[in-house]
OpenMM code with the backbone's topology and positions (N, CA, C; nanometers):
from openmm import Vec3, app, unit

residues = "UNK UNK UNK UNK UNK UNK UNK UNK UNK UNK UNK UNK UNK UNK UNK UNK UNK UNK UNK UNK UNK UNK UNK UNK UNK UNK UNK UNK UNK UNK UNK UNK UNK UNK UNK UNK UNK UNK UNK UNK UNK UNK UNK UNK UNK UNK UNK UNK UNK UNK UNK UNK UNK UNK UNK UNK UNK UNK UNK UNK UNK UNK UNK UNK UNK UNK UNK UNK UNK UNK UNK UNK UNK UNK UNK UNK UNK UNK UNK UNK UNK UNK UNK UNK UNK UNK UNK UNK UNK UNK UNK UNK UNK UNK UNK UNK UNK UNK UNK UNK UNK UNK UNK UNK UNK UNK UNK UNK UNK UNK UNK UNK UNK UNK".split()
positions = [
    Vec3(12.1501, 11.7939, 7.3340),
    Vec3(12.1561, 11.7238, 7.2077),
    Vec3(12.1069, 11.8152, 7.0967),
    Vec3(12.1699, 11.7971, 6.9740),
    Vec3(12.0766, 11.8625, 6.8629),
    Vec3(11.9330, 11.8099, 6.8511),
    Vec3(11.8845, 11.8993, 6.8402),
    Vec3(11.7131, 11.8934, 6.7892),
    Vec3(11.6255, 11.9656, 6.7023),
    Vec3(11.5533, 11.9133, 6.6462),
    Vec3(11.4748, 11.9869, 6.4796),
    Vec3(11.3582, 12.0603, 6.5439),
    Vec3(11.3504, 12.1072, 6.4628),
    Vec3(11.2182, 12.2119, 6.5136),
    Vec3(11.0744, 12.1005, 6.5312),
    Vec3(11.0930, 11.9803, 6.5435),
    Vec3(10.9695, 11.9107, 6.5725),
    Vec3(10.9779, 11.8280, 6.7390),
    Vec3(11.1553, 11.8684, 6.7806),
    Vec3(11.1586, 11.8062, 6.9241),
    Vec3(11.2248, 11.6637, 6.9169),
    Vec3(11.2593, 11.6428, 6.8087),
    Vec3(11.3573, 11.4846, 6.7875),
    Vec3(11.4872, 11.5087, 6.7775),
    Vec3(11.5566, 11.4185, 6.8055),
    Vec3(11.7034, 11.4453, 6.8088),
    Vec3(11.7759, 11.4287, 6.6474),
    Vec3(11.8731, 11.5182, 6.6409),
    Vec3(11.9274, 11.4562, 6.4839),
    Vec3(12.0445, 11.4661, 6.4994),
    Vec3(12.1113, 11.3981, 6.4357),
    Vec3(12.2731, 11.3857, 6.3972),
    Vec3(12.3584, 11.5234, 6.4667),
    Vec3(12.4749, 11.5516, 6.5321),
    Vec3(12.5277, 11.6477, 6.5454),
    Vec3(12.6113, 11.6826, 6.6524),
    Vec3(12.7424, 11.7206, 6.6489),
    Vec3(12.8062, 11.7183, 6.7499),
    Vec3(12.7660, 11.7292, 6.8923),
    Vec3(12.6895, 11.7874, 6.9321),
    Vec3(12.6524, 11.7994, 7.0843),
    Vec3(12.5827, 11.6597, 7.1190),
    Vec3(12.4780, 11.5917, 6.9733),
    Vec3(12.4158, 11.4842, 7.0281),
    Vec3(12.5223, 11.3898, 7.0612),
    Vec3(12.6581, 11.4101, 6.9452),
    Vec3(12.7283, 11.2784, 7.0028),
    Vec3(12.8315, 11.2905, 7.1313),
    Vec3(12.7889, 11.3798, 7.1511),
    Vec3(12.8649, 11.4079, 7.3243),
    Vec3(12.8006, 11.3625, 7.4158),
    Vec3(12.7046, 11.4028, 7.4093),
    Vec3(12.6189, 11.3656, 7.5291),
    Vec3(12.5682, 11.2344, 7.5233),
    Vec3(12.5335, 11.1715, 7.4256),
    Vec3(12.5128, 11.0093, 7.4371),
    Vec3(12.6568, 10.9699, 7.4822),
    Vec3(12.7822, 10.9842, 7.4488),
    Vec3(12.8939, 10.9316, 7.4920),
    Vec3(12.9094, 10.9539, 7.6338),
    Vec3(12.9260, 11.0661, 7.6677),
    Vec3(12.9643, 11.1112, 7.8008),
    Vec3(12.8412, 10.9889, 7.8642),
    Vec3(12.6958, 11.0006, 7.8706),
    Vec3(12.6295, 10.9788, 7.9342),
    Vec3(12.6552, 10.8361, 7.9598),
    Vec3(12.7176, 10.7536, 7.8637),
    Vec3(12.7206, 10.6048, 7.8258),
    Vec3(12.8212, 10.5907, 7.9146),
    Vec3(12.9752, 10.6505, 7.9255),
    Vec3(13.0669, 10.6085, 7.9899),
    Vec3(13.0325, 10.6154, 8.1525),
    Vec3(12.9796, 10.7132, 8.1601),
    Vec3(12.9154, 10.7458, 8.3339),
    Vec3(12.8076, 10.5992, 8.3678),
    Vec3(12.7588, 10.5168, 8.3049),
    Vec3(12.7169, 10.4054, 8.3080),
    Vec3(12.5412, 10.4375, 8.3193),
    Vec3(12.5422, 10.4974, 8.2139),
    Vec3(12.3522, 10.5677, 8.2415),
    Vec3(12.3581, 10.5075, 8.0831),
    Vec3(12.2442, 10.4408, 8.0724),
    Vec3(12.1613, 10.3810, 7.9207),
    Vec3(12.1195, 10.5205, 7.8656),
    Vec3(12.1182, 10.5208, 7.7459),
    Vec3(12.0714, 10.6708, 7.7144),
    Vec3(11.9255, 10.6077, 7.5875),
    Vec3(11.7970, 10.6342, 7.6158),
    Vec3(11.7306, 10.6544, 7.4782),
    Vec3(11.6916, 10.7864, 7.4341),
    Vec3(11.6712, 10.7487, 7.2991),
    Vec3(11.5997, 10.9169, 7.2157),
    Vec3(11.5410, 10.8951, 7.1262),
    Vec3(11.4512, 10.9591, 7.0713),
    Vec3(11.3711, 10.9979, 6.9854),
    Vec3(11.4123, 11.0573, 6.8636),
    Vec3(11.5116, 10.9901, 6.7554),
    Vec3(11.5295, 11.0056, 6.6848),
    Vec3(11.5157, 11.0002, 6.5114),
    Vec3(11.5470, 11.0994, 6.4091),
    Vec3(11.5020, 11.1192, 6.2693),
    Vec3(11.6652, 11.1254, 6.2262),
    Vec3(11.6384, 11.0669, 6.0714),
    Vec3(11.7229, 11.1204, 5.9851),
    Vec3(11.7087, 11.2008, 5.9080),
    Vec3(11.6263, 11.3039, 5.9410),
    Vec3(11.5621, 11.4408, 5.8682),
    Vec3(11.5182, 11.4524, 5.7685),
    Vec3(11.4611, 11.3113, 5.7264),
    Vec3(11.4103, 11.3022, 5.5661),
    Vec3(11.2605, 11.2583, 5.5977),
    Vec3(11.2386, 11.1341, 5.6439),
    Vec3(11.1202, 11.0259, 5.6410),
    Vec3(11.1001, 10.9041, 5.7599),
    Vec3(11.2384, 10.9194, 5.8419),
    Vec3(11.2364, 10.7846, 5.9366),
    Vec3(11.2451, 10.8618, 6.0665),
    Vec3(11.1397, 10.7891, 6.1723),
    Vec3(11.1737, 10.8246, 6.3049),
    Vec3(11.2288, 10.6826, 6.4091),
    Vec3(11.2851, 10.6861, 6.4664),
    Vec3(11.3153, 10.5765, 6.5235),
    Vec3(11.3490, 10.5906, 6.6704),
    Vec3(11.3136, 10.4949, 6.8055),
    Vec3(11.3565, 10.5257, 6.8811),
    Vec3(11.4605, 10.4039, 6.8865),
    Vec3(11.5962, 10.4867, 6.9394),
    Vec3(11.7224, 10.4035, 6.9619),
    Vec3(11.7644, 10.4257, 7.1270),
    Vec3(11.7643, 10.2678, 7.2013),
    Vec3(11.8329, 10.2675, 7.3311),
    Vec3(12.0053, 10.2087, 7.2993),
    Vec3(12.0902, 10.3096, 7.3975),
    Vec3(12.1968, 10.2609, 7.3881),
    Vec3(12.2601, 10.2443, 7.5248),
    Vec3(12.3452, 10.1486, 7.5446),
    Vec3(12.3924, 10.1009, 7.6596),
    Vec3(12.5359, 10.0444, 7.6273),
    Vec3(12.6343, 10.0224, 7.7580),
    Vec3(12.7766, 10.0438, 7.7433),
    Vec3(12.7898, 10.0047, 7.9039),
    Vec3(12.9240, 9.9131, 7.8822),
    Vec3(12.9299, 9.8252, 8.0059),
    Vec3(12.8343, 9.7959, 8.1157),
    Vec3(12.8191, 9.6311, 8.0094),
    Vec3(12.6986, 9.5834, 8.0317),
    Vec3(12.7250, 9.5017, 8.1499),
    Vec3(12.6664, 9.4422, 8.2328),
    Vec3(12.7260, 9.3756, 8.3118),
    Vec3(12.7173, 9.2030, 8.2036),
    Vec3(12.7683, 9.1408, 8.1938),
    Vec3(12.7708, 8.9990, 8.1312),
    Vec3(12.7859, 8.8964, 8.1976),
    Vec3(12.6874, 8.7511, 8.2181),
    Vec3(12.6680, 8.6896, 8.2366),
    Vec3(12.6858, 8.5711, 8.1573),
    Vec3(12.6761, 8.4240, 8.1464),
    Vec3(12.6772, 8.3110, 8.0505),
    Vec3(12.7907, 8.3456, 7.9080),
    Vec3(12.7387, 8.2770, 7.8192),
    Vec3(12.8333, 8.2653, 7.6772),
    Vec3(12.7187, 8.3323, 7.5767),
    Vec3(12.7834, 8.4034, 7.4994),
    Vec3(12.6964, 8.5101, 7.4307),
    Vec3(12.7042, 8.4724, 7.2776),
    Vec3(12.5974, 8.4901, 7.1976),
    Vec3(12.6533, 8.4278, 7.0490),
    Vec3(12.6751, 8.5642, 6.9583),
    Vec3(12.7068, 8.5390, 6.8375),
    Vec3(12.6708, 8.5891, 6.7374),
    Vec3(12.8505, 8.7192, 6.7430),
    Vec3(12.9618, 8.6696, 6.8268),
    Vec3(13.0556, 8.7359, 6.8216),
    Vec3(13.0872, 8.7923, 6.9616),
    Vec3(12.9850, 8.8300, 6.9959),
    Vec3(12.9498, 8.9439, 7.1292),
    Vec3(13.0463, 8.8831, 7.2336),
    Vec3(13.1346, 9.0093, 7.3002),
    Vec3(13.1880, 8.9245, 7.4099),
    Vec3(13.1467, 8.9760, 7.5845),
    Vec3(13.0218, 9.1164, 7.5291),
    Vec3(12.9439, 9.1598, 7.6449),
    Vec3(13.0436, 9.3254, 7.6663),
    Vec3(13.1427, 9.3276, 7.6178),
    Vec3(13.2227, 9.4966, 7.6604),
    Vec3(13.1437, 9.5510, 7.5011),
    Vec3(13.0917, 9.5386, 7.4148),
    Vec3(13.0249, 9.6650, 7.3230),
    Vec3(12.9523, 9.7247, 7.3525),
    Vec3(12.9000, 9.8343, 7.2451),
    Vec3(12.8187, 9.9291, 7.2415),
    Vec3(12.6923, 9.8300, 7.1986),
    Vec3(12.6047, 9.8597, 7.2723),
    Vec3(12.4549, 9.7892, 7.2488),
    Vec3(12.3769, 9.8936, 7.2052),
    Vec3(12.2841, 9.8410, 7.0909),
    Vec3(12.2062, 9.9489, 7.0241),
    Vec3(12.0746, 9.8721, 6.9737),
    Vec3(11.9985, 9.9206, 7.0521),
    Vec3(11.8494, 9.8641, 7.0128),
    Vec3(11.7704, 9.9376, 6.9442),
    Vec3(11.7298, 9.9105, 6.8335),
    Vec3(11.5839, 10.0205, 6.7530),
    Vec3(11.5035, 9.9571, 6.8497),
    Vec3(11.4118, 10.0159, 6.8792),
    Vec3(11.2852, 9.9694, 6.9023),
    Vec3(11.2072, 9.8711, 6.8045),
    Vec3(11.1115, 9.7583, 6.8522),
    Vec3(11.0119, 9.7141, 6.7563),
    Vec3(11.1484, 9.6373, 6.6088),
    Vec3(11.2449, 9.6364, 6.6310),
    Vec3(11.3100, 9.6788, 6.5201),
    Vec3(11.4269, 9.4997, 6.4878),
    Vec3(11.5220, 9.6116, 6.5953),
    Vec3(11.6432, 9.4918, 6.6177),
    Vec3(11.7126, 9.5535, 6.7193),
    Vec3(11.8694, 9.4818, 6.7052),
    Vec3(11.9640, 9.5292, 6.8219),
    Vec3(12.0671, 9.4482, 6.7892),
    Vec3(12.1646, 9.5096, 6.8518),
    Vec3(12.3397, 9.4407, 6.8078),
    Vec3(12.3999, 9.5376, 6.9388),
    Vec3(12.5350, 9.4749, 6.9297),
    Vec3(12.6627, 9.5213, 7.0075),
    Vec3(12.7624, 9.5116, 6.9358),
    Vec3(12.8112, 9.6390, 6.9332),
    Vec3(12.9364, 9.7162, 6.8231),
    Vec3(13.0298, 9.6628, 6.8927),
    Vec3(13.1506, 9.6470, 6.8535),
    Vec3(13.3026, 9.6755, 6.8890),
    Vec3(13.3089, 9.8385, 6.9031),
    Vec3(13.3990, 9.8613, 6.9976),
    Vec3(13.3973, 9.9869, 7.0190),
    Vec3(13.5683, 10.0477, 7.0116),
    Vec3(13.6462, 9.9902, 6.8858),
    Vec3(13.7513, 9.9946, 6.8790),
    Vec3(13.7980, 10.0976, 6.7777),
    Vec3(13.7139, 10.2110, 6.7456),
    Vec3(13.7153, 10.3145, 6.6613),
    Vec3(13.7574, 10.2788, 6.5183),
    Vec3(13.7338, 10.1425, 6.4502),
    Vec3(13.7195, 10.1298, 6.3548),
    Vec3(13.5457, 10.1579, 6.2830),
    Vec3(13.5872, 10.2869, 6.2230),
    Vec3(13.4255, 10.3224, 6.0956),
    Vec3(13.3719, 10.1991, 6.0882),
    Vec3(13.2539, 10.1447, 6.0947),
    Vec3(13.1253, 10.0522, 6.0723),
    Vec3(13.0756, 10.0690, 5.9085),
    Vec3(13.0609, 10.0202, 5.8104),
    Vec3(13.0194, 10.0557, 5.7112),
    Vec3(12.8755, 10.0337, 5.6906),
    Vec3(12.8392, 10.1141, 5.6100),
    Vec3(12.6499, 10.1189, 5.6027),
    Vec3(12.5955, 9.9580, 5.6057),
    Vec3(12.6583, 9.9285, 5.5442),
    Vec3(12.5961, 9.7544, 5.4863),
    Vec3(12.6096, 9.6956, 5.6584),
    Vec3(12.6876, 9.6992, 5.6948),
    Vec3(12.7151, 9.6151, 5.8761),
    Vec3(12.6179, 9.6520, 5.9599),
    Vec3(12.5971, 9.7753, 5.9416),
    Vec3(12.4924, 9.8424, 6.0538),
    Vec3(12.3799, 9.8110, 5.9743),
    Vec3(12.3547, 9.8277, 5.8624),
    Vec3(12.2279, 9.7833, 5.8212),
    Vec3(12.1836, 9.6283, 5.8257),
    Vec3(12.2677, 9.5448, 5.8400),
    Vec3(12.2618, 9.3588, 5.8734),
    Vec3(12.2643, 9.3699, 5.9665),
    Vec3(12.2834, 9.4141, 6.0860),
    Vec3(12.2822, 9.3724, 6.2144),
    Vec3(12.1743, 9.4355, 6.2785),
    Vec3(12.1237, 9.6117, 6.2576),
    Vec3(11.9816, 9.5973, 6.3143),
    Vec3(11.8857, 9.6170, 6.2209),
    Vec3(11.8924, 9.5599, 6.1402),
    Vec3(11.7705, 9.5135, 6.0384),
    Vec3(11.6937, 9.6723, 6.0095),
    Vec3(11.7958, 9.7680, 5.9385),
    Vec3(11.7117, 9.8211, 5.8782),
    Vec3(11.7536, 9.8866, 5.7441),
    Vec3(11.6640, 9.9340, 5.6923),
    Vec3(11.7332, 9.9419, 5.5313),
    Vec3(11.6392, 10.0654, 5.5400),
    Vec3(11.7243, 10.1210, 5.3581),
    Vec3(11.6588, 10.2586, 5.3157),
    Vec3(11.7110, 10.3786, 5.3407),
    Vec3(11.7064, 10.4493, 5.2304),
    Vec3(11.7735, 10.5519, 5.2506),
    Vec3(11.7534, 10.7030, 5.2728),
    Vec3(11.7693, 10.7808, 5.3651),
    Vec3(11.8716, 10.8164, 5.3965),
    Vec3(11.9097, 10.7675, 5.5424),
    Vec3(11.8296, 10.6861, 5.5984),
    Vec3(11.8245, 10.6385, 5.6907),
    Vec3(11.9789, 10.5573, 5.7181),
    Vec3(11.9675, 10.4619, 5.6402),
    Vec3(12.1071, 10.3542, 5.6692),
    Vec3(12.2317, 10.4611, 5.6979),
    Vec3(12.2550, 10.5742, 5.6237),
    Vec3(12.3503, 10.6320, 5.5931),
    Vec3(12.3695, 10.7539, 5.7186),
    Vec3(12.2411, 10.8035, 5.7730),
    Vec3(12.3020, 10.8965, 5.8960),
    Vec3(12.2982, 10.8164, 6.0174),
    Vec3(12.2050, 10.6754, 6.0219),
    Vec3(12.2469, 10.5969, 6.1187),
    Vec3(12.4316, 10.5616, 6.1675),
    Vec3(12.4612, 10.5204, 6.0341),
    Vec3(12.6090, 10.4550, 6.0529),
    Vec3(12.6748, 10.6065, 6.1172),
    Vec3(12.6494, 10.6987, 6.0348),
    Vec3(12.6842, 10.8505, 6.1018),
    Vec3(12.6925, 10.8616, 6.2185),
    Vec3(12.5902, 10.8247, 6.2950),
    Vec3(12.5361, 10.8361, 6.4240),
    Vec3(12.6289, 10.7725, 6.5195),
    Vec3(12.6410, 10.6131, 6.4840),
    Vec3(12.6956, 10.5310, 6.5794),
    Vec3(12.8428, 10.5128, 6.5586),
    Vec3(12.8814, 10.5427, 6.4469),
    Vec3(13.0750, 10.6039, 6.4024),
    Vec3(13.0661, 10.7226, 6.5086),
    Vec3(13.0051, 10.8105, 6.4961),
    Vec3(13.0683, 10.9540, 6.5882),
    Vec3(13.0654, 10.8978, 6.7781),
    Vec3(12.9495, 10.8174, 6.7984),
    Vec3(12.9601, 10.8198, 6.9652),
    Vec3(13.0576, 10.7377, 6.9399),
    Vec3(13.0673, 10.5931, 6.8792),
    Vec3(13.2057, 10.5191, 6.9276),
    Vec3(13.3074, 10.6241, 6.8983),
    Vec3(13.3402, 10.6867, 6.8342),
    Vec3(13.4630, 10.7799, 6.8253),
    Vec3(13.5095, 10.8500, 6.9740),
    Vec3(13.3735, 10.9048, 7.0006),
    Vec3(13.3816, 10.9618, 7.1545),
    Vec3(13.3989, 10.8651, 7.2856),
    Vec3(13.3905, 10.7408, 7.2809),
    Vec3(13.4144, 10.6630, 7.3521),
    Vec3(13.5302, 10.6038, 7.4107),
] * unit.nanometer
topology = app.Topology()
chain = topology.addChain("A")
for resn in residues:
    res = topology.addResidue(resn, chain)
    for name in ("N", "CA", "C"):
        topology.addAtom(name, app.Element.getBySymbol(name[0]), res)
């Protein structure tokens, strides 16, 4: 994965390979991640989930699941339609910038690879 000279992961082609690859092989991937300004966040992601019962809020159990820590969590569609800042920022509850903006970065490039 890319990493800053402090040992956190940041935005960048190799990171979004390897969270993808790792996701489709059916391994949860977390990391220790910055948007190289002011925010650290740890994000777990997971991909064919196994699903059980009736799920709310849209979810039909085949998305991309993405948990901040302490934070929130949602499940993307993973239909390579771009996510816009405002969606990703309502669904795991976080705001601020530059944060909102390399997040959506983040989770547009692995669904792309997916």
């Amino acid at each position: 994965m890319n990493i800053d000279s402090y040992g956190e992961v940041i935005n960048g082609e190799n990171t979004y390979k390897e969270i993808a690859n790792n996701l489709r092989i059916g391994k949860s991937v977390i990391i220790g991640w910055t948007d190289e300004k002011y925010t650290h966040l740890d994000l777990l992601f997971n991909y064919h989930t196994l699903k059980e019962g009736t799920l709310q809020r849209g979810l039909r159990g085949n998305e991309l699941y993405i948990s901040i820590i302490s934070m929130g969590a949602f499940g993307f569609n993973t239909n390579n339609n771009d996510k816009a800042e405002g969606y990703i920022s309502e669904k795991l509850n976080i705001h601020g910038e530059p944060t909102v903006t390399k997040l959506t970065e983040l989770i547009n490039n692995i669904i792309k690879r997916l």
